[in-house]
LOKEDREN-888660 format. One record per atom (N, C-alpha, C): y, x, z. Coordinates in steps of 0.02 Angstrom, whole numbers, plus 50000, padded with zeros to 5 digits. Atoms other than C-alpha are relative to their C-alpha. Layout:
BEGIN
YXZ
...
//
This chain:
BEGIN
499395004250000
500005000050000
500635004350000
499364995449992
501165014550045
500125003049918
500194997550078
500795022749880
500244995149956
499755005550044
501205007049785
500604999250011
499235003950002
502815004549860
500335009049964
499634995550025
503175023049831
499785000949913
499854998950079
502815023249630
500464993550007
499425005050010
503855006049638
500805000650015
499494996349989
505135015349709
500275006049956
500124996750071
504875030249575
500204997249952
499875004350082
504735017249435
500824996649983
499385002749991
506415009949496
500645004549996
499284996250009
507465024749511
500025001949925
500264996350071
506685030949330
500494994249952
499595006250030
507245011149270
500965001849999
499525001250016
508855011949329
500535007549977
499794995750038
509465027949274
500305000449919
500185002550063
508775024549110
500714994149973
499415004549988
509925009649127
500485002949981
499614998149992
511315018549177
500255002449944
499954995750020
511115031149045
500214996849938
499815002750072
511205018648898
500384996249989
499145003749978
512715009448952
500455003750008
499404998849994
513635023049006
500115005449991
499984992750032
513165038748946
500005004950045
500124994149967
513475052649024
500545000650082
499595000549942
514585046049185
499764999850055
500285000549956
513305044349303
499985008950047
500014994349957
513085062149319
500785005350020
499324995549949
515215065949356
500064997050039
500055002949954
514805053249474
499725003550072
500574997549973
513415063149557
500445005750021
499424994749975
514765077549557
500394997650038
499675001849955
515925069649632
500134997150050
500235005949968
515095059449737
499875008350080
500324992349940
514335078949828
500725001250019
499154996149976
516235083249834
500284996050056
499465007249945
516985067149932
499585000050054
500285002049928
515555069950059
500105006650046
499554991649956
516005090350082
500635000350029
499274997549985
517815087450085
500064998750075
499844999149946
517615080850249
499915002650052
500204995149944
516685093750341
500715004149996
499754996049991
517915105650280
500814998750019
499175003749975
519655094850328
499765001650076
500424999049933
518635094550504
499975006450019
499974990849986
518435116150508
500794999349989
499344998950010
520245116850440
500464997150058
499705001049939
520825106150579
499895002750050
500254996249931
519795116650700
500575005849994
499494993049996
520975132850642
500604996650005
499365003649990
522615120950656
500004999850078
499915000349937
522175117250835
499905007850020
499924995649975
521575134850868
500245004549991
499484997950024
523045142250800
500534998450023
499535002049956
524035131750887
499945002050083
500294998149922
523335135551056
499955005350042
499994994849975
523345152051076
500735002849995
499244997049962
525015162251176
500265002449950
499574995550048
525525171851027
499834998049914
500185003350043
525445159950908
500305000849920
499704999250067
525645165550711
500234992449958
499765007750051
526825151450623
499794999349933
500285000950075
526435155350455
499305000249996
500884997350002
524495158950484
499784988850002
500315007149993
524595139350562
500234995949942
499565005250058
525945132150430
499295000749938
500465000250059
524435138050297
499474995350024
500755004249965
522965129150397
500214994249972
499805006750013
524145114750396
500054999449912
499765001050082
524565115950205
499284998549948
500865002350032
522505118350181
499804993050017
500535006649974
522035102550273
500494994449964
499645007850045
523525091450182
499745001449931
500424998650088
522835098650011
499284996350002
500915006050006
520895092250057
500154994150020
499785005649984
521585077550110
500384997449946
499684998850049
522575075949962
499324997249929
500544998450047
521105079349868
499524995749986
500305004049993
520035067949944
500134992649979
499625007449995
521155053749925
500024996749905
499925000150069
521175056949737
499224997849949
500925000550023
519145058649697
499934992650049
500365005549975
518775043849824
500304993649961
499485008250044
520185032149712
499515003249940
500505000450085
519125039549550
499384998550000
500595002250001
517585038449630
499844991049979
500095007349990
517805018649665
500234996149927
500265001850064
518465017349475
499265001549962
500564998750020
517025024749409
499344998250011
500435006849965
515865014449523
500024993849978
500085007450034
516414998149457
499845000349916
499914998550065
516615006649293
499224999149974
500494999949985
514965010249299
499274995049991
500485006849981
514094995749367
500174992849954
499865003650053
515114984949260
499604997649937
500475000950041
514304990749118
499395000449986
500714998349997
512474994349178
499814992249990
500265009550002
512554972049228
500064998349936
500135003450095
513164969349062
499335003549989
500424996450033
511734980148974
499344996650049
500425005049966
510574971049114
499924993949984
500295007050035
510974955049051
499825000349930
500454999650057
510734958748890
499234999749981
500485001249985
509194964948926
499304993150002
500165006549995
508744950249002
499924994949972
499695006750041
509324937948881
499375002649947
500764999150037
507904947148758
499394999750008
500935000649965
506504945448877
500054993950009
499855008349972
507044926348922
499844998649908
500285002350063
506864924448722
499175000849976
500964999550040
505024930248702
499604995250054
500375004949971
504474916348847
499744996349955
500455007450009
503404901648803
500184996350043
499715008549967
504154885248853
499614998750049
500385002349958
502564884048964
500225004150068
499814994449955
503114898949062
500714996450034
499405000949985
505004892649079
499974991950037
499825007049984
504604871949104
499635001150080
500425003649942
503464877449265
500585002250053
499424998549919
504494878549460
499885009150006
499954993049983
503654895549472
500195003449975
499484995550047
504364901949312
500864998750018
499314999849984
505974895549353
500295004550058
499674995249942
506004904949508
500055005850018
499854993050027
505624921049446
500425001349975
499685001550042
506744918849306
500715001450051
499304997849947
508204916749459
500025006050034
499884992849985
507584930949544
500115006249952
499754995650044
507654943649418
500674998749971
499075002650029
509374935349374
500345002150055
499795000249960
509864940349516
499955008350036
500174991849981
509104958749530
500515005349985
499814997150035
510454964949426
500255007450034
499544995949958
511324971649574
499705006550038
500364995249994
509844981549646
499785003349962
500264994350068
509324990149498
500495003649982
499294995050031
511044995049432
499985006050058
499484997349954
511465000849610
499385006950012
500724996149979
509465010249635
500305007049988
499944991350009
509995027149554
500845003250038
499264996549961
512085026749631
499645000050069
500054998149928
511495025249804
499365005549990
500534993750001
510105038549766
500445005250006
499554995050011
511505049349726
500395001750070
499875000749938
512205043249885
499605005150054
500714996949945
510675048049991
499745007049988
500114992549996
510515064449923
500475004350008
499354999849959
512405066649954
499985000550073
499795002049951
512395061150106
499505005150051
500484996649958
510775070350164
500195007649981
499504994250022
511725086950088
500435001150064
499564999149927
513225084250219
499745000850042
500234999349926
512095079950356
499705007650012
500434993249988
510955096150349
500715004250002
499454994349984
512655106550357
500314998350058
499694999749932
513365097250505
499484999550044
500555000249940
511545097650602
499955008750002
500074992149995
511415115650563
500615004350063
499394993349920
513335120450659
499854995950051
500005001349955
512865109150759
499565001450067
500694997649985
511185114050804
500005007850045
499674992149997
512135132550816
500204999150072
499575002649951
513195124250960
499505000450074
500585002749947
511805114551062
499324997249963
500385005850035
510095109850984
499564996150030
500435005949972
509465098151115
500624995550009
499575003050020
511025090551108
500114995149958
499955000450077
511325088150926
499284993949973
500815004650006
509455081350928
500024992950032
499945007549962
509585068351058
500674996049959
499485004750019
511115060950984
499784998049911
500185001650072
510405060750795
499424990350040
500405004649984
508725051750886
500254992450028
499835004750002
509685038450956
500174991549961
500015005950041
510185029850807
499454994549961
500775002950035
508185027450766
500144992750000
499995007649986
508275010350861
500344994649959
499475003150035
509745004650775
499835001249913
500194999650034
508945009550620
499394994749969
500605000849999
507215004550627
500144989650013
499825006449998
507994983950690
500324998049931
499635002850062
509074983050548
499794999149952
500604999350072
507774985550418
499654993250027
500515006749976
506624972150522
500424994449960
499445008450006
508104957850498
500105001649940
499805002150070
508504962350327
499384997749960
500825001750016
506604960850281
499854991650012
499775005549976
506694945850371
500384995849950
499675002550047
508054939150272
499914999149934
500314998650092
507584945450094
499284994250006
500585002450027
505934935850125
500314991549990
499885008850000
506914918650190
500224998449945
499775001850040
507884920750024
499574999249924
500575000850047
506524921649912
499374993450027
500435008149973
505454905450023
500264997349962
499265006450015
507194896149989
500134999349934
499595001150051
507454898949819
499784992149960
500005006750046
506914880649745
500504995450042
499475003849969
508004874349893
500905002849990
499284998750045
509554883749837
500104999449940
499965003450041
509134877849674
500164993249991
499955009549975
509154860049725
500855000050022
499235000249983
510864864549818
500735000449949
499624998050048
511674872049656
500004994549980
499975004350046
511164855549573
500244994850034
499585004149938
511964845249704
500765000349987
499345000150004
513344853349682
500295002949935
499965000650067
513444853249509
500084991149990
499875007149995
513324834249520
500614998650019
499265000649973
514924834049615
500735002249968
499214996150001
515964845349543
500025000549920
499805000050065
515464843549351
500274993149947
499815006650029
516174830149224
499684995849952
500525004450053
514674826049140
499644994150032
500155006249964
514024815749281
500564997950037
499304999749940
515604812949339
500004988949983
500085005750036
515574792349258
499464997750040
500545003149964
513954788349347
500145000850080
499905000949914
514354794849523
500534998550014
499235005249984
516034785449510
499644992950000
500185004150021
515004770549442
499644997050055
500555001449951
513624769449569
500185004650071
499904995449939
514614778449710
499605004050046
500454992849975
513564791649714
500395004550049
499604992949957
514884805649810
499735000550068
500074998249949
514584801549979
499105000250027
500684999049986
512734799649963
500005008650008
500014991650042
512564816249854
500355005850049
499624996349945
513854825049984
499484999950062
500444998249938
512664822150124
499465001850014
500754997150017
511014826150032
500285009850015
499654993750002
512124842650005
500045003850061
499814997949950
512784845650159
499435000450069
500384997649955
511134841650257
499575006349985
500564995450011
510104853850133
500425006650019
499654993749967
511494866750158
499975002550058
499905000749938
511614863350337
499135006050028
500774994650007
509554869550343
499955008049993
499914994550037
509854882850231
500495005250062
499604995849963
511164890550346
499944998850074
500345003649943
510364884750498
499455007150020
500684995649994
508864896150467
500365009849973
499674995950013
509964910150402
500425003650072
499864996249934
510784909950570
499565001050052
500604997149923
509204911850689
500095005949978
500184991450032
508924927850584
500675004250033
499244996549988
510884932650613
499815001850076
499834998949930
510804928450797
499405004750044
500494994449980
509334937350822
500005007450000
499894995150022
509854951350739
500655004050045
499444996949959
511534952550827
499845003050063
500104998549928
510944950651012
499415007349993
500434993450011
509594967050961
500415007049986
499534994349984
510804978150884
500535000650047
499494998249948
512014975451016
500045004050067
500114994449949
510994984651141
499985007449957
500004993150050
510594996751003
500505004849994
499574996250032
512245000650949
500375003450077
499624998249943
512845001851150
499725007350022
499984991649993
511665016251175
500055005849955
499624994350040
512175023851022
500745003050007
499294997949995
513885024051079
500045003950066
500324996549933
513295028851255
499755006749981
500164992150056
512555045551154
500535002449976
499314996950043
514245048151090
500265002350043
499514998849936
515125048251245
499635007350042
500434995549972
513825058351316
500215006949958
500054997550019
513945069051204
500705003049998
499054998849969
516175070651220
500015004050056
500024995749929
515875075451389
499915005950008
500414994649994
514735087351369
500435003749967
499484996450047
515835096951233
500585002850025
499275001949951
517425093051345
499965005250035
500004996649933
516615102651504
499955006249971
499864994450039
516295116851372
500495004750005
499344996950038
517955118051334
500355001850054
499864999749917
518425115151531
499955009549992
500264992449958
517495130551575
500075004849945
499904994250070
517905141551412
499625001849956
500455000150054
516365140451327
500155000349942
499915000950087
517005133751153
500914999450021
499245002650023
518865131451091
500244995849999
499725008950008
519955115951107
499884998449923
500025001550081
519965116750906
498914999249984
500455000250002
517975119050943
499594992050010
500225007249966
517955103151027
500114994049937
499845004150056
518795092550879
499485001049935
500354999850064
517745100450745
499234998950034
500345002849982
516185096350847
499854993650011
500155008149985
516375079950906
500224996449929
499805004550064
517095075450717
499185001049955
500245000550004
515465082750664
499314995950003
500515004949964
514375073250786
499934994149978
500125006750023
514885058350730
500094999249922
500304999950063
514785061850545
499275000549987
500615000049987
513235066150583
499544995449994
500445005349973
512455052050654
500244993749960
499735004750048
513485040150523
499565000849937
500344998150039
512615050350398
499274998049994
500615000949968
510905049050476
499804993149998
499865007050003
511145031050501
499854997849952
499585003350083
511925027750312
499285002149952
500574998750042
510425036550235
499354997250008
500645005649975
508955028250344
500034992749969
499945008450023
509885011850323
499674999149928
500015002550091
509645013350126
499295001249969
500564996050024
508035023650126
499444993350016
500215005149963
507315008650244
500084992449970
499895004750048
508044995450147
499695000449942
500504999950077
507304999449985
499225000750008
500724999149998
505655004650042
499784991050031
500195003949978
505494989550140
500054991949968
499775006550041
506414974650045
500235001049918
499874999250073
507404981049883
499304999649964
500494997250049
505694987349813
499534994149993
500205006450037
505044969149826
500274998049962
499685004950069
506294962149709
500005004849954
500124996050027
505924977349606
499404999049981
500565001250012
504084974749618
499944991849940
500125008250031
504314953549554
500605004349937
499474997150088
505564963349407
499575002049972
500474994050055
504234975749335
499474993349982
500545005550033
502874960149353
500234994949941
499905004250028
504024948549266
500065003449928
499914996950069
504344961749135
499285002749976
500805001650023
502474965749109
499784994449974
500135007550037
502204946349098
500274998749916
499665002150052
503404947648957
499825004449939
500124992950029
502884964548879
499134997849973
500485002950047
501104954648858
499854993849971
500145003950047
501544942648795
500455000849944
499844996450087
502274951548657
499595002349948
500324994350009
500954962648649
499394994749953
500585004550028
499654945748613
500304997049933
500175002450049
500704940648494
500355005949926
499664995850050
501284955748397
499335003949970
500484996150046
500274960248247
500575001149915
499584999150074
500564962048045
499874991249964
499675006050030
501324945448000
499914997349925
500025002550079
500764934247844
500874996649975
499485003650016
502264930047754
499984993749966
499905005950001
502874913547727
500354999249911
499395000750061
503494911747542
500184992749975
499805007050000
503444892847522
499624994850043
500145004149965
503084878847599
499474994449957
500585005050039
501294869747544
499704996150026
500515006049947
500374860647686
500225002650079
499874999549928
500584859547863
499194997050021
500525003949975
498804853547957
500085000450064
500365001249920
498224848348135
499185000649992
500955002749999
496454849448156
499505001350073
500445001649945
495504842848296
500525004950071
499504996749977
497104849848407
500044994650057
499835002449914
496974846248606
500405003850017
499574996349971
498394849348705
500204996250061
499704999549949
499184848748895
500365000450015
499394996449970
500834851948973
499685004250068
500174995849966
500514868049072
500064996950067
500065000749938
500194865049265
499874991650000
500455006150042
499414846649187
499394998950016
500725000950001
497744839749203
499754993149934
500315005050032
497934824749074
500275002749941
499684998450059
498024827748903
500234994449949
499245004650043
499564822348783
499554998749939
500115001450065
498644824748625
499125002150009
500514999550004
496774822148612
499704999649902
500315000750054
495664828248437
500424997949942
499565002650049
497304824748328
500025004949937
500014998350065
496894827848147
500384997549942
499675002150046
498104826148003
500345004849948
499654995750048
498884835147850
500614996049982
499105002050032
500754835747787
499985004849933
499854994950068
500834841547596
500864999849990
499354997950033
502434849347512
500164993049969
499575005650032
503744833847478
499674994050033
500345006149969
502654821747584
500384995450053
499315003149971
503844808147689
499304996850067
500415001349939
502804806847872
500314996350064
499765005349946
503134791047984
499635004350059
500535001049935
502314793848171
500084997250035
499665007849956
502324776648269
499435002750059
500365000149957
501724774848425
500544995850076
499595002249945
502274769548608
500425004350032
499764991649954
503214781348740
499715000450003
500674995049968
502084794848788
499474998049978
500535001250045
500884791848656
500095007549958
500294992250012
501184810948612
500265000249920
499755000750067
502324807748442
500365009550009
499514992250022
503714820748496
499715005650003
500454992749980
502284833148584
499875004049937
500434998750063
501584834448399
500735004349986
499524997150039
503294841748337
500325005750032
499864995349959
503514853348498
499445004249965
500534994150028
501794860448429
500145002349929
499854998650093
502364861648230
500515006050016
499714997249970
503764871748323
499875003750021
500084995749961
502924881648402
500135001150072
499485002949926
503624877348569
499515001250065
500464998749943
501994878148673
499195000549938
500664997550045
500194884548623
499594993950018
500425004949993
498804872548597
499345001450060
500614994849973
497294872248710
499334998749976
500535000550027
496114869248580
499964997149933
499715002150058
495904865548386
500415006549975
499664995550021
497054875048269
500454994749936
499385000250046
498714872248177
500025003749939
500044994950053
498834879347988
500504998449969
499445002250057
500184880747878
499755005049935
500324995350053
499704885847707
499335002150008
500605000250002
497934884747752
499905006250065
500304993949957
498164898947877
500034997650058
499625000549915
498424899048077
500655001350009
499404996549987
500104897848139
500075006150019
499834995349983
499764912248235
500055006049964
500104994950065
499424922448060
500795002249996
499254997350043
501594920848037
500215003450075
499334999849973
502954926248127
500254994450025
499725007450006
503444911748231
500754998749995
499555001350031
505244914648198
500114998449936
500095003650074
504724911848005
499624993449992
500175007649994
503814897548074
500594993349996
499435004949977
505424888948132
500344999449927
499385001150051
506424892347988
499714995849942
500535006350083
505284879047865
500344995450049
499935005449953
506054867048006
500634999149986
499125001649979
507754859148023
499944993350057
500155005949964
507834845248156
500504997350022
499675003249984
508584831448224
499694997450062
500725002549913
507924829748427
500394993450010
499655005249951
508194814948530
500355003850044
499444997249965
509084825648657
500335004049974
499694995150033
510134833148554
500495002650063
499514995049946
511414847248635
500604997349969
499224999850015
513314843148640
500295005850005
499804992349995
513964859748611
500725001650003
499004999049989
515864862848677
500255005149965
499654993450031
516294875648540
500504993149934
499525002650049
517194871448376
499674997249958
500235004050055
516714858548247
499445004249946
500174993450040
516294873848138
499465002950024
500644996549979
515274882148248
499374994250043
500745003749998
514334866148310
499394996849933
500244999850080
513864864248115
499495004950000
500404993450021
513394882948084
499435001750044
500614998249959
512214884848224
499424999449969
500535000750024
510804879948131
499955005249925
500084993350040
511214893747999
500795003049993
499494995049974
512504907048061
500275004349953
499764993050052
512544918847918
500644995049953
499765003550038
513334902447812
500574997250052
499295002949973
514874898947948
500604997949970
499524996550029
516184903847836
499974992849932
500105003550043
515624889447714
500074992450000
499555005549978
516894875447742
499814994349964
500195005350035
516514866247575
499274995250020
500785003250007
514664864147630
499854996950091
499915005149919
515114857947826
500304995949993
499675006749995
516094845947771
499684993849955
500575003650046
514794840247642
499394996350031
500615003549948
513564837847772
500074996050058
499575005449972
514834829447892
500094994249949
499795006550045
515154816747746
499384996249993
500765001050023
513294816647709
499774995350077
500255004549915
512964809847912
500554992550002
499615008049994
514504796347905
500445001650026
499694996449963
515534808848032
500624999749984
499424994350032
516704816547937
500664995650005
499255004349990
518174802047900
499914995350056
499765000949950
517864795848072
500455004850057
499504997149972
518634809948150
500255004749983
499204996550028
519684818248048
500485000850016
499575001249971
520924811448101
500105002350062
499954998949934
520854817548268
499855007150008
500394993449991
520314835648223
500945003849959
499434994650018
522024847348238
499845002549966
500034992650048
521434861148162
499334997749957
500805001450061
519974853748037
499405001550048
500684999449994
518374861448050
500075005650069
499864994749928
519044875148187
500194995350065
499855005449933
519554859848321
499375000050033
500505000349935
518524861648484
499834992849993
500295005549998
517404847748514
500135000650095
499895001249918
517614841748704
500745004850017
499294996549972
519264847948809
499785007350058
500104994349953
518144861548910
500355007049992
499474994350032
519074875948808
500574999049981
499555001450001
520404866648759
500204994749991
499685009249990
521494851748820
500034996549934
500185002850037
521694847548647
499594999749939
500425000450020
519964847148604
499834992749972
500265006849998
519154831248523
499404997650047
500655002049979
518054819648619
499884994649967
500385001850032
516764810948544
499714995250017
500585003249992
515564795848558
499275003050007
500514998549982
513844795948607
499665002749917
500295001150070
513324790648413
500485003549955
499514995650023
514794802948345
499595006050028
500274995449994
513824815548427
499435003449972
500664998050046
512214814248354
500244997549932
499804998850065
512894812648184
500175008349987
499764991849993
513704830448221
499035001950022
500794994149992
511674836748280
499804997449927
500375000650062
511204825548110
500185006049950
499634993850035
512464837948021
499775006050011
500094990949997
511794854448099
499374998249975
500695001850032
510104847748039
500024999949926
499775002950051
510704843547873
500215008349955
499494990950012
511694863647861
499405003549996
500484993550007
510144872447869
499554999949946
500234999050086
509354865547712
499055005949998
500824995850009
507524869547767
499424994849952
500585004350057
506074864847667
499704993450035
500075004249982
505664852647808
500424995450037
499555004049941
506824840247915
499704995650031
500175002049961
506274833048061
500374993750012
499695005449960
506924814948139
499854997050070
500125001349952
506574813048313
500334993750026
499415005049970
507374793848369
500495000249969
499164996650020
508834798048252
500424995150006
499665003949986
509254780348278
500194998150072
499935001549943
509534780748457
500674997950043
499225001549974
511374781548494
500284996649944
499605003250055
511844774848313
500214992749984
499805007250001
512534759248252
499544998149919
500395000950047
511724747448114
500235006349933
499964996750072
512584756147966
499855008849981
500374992549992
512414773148035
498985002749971
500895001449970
510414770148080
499844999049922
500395000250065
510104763847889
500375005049952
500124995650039
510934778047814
499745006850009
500684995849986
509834789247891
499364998649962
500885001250014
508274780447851
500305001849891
499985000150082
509104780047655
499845008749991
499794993650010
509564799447678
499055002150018
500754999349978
507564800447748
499665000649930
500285001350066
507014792247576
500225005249957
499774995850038
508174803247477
499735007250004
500084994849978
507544818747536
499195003849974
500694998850034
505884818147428
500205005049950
499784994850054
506554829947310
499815007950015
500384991449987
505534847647338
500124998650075
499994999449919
505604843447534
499544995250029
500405002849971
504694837047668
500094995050061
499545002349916
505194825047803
499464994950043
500545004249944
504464816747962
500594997050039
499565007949948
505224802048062
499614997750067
500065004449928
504844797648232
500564993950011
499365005949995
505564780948264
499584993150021
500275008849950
505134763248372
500084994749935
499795004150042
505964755748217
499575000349913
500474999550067
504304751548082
500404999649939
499415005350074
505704744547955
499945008049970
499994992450038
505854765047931
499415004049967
500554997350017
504094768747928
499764996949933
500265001350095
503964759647746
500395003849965
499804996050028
504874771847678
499665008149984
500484994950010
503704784647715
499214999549955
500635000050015
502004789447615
499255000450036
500615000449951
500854794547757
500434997750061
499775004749920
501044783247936
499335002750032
500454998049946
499954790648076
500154995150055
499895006149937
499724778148225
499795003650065
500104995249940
499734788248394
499994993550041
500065005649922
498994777848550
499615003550049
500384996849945
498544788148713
499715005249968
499934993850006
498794803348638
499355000949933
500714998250057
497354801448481
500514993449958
499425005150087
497864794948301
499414995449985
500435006050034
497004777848275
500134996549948
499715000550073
497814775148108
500175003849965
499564993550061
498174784347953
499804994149941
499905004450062
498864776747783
500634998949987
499455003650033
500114768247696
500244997050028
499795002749977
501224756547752
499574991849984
500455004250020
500214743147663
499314997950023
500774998949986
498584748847703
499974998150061
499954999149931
498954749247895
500174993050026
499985007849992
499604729047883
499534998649986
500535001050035
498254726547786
499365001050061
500704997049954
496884734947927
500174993650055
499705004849961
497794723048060
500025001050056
500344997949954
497594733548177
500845000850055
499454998049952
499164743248318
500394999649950
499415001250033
500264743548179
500044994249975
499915006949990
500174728248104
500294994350059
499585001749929
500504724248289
500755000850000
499274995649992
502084734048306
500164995949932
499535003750045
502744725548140
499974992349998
500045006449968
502284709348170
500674998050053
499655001949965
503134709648311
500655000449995
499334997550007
504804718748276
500164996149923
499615005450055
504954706348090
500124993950043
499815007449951
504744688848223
500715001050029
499335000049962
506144697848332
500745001049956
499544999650052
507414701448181
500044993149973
499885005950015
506964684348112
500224994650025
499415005949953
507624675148255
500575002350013
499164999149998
509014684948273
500204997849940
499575001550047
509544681448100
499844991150012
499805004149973
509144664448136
500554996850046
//
């Protein structure tokens, strides 16, 4: 176990170096210089003051011998004052850019997850911790620098000191053990409560995100949510910092004897020096540069345990859950990185005999679901909720792995491509689409970035959804006008069904060989809703499209209709064929022509 923590400790200083080194080049090590300097200067301000006093002190006292002492000790002082203001730029400077280059990082390993990994509590809570490591990793190799600093100074003031008295010098180092050895306990302590807690400070963030953001801001005005929500808040907080202070108060009342006989060692140790000086032993200037020693000393001693103790004991756990989470991620690169079939057109899509789960699950969404999609083919999929329509289009996606069966496109296995060349045969239109608070422009281009710049063909595909001459008018700056007022007050805001016209549009901009319709009629109005289903029909032209939708009236527009019920396809056919059988669909249209026919009645 010791061994493990010490390569994790190894592996960590190696990491963040590394780090360091590719963010910031070569600053770490005038850090490391100057870091040894700001911890010497003050032994030797400390000797220099010893020849000021004992220069001053003696009967035949040379003025110019002391005026220089004095002129040396305002120069290191001087000196000091200059490196410790560059040090503390160069520290943020530093660290600044190691977190950036950390999140980065980050943000590339958070892209090679699997949705199964990210939708479970335990991924999420890794996911926060390592979001959260940034600060111990950056900091792993500066306080190393520290600690070998610091253990530099000390060995030069235990040595004069040692010179002086070394049972002395000894007993007063040993003292601080106690005060050492507690403080590590309680931070251990702590580090673990904050890692129990983290789904409950998740819960708290989202509490208070409820409160304080303006997206639910309409519902907890509506249903006077505040003072509930405020007291769910305030009791889970209340907990949270409840259990935070046993640890505190525990911690306090321990070091407080601790730190009394460390100070009790100090004093002790004054005296002793003092009666020295009494009886002529050492020099009054002997006495100042000793007792300034002593307690550099034991600050030192202290400052380096504290950090040596801390990392071995707690840092190097959130170090340990970093390297695992980056292993986790490193194989699952590793499973899926081979030599990639390329994708040159788009000819068949299949399912075959394809069971699947939502990870940490026991019932399955999609049982034995077999079906083909040819090039230009127009694919209804009816069914109820949770009859496993949208699941099917998370798996075409790639979105989560199957756990049984196999997916082919072009007769092969998905896993044969590249699943970023998987996606790009896709364009979609989800039911939850994202409202994206950037600019008209860039909520367009998202779905193909390289083509931003291509005004004629966003406003073509805004015209093409129904969008476009509804808010025109309201768009200052055209296609560059913010959507929402989060960036700027005069941003446009939007309708629900104005919104998903804008996701129909980024769907529409990417011009892939397939387009997806998830619900597209969900927020829309009649005239909207049927020029979708027309734009659906139209779309037979070298492309491929699929419709999810409650509304059969759409599914005659398609060539193949699949009938999903409890997660297995009990229909396939025509729209004809499937009235004709008389079976769940026939149902479903039946029923939804009676309810149109009395309304128009």
């Amino acid at each position: 176990m010791k061994m493990k923590r010490m390569k994790i400790l190894a592996k960590s200083l190696c990491y963040s170096f590394k780090l360091i080194l590719r963010s910031n080049r070569y600053h770490i090590f005038l850090y490391f210089g100057l870091f040894l300097m700001s911890v010497l200067l003050p032994l030797l301000s400390s000797y220099s003051l010893k020849l000021i006093i004992d220069s001053l002190s003696v009967n035949d006292t040379v003025i110019n011998v002391a005026l220089l002492y004095i002129l040396l000790y305002i120069f290191i002082l001087v000196i000091m004052h200059f490196i410790n203001a560059y040090l503390s730029f160069l520290f943020l400077d530093i660290v600044k850019k190691a977190r950036h280059q950390y999140g980065c990082d980050l943000i590339s390993n958070l892209v090679n997850l699997p949705m199964s990994f990210l939708d479970s509590s335990e991924g999420r809570d890794q996911i926060d911790d390592v979001s959260t490591t940034d600060d111990i990793a950056v900091k792993f190799s500066l306080d190393f620098i520290k600690i070998v600093s610091v253990i530099y100074s000390f060995v030069i003031s235990y040595i004069v000191l040692s010179g002086y008295s070394l049972l002395f010098s000894t007993l007063h180092i040993i003292i601080t053990v106690p005060s050492i050895i507690l403080n590590a306990y309680f931070n251990d302590k702590m580090a673990w409560l904050r890692y129990k807690m983290a789904p409950d400070a998740r819960r708290l963030s989202y509490y208070r995100w409820m409160l304080t953001n303006e997206s639910p801001a309409k519902d907890i005005r509506m249903y006077d949510l505040t003072s509930p929500l405020k007291e769910r808040y305030q009791k889970e907080k209340f907990i949270y910092i409840e259990k935070n202070k046993a640890i505190d108060k525990r911690k306090c009342i321990a070091l407080l004897f601790t730190e009394l006989i460390r100070r009790l060692g100090e004093i002790a140790f004054v005296v002793f020096v003092a009666y020295d000086a009494i009886s002529g032993t050492i020099s009054v200037g002997d006495v100042a540069l000793y007792i300034s020693l002593a307690i550099g000393a034991t600050e030192s001693f202290k400052s380096v345990f504290d950090l040596c103790v801390e990392y071995y004991l707690v840092r190097s756990n959130f170090m340990k859950r970093f390297f695992e989470f980056i292993q986790f991620v490193e194989t699952t690169e590793k499973n899926v990185r081979q030599q990639f079939r390329m994708i040159e057109n788009f000819d068949s899509l299949t399912f075959d005999n394809v069971y699947f789960k939502y990870p940490h699950t026991d019932k399955y969404v999609l049982t034995g679901v077999s079906f083909t999609i040819n090039k230009g083919d127009k694919l209804s999929i009816v069914g109820i909720n949770g009859s496993g329509k949208s699941t099917i289009i998370k798996l075409m996606l790639g979105l989560y792995e199957i756990e049984s069966g196999q997916i082919l496109i072009n007769g092969y296995p998905m896993s044969d491509y590249d699943i970023r060349d998987v996606r790009k045969l896709f364009s979609a239109l989800f039911q939850s689409f994202v409202q994206y608070p950037l600019t008209l422009r860039e909520n367009i281009a998202l779905s193909s970035l390289e083509r931003i710049d291509d005004s004629d063909e966003i406003e073509s595909v805004l015209r093409q959804s129904g969008v476009y001459e509804d808010i025109k008018p309201k768009l200052e700056n055209r296609l560059d006008s913010f959507m929402t007022r989060q960036f700027d007050d005069k941003g446009t805001e939007l309708s629900k069904g104005q919104w998903q016209k804008i996701a129909l549009s980024r769907a529409y901009f990417k011009n892939a060989p397939i387009i997806i319709f998830d619900e597209p009629s969900a927020a829309l109005d009649a005239e909207a809703e049927d020029r979708i289903f027309k734009n659906f029909e139209s779309i037979s032209d070298g492309k491929t499209g699929i419709m999810i939708s409650h509304r059969i009236s759409s599914a005659r527009m398609a060539n193949k209709i699949i009938v999903l019920d409890g997660g297995r396809i009990t229909e396939q056919g025509t729209h004809d064929e499937l009235v004709a059988l008389n079976g769940l669909y026939a149902k479903f249209y039946n029923l939804q022509r009676e309810k149109y026919t009395i309304k128009e009645d």
